[in-house]
C-alpha positions in Angstrom: -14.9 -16.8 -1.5 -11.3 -16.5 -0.7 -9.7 -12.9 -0.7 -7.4 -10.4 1.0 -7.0 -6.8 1.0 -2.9 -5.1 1.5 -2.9 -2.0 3.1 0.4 0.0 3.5 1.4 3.2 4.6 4.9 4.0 5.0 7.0 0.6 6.5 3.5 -0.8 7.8 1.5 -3.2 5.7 -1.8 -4.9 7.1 -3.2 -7.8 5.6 -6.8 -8.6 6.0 -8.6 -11.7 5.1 -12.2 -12.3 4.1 -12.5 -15.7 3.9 -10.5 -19.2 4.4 -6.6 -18.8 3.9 -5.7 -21.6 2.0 -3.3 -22.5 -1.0 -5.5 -20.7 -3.4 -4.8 -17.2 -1.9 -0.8 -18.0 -1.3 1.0 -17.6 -5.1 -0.8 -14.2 -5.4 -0.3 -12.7 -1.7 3.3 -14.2 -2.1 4.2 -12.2 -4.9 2.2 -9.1 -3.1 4.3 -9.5 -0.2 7.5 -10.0 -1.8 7.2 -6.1 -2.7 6.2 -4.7 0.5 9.1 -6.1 1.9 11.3 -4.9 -1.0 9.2 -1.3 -0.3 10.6 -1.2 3.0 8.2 -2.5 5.0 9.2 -3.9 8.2 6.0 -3.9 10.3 3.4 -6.7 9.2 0.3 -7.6 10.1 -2.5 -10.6 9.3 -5.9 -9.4 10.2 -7.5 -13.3 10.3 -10.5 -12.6 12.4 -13.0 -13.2 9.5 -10.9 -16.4 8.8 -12.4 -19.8 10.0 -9.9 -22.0 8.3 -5.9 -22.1 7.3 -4.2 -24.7 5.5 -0.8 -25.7 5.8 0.1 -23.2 2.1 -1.4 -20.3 4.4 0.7 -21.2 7.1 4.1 -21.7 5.3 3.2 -18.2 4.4 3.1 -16.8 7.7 6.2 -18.3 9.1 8.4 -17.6 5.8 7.3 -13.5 6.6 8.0 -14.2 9.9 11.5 -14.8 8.8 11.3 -12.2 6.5 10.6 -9.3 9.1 12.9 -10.9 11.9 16.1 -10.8 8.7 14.7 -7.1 8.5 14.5 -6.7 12.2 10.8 -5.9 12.5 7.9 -6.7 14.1 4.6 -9.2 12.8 1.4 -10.2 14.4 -1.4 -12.2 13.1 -4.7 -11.3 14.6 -7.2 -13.8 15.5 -11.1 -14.5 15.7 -11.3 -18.3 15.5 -11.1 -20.5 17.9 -10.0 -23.2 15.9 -6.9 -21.4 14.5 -6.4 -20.2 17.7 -6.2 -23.8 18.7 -4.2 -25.1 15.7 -1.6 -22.3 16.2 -0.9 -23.5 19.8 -0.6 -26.9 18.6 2.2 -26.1 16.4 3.8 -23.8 18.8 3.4 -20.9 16.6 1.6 -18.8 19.1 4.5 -16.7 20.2 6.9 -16.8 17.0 4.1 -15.3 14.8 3.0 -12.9 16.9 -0.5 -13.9 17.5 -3.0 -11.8 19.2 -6.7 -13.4 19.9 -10.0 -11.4 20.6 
């Protein structure tokens, strides 16, 4: 099952995954991010080490905050299990413009 949890406390919000991050999750966590940002936040992070798969919706998503917290002049990181989204990541050059930290 595809799900995510928000967490924020003051101008930090973490978002963790439990699950594939794929179009499905992206209209709702949209909207759920939209308001963060409009709270103030301008420090965001994607928890994605329980994630094994991210479609091109879930990515969209990552570089649009991205762009969102560099307008804002903040920080994001996306946190990483997977190998394989570790690999597609560096594929698409994203490794460095979203932040990404593996473990």
């Amino acid at each position: 099952m595809e799900q995510y949890t928000l967490t924020q406390k003051k101008k930090s919000c973490i978002v963790t995954f439990s699950g594939n991050f794929t179009a499905g999750l992206v209209p709702d966590l949209k909207k759920a991010l939209l308001k963060t940002v409009a709270a103030g936040v301008i420090d965001l992070e994607f928890n994605l080490e329980e994630t094994k798969f991210i479609d091109s919706n879930g990515i969209g998503l990552l570089v649009a905050a991205s762009n969102s917290m560099a307008q804002k002049k903040g920080e994001m990181k996306v946190i990483l299990k997977s190998d394989e989204v570790a690999r597609l990541f560096q594929n698409m050059r994203l490794m460095d413009r979203l932040g990404v930290v593996k473990r």
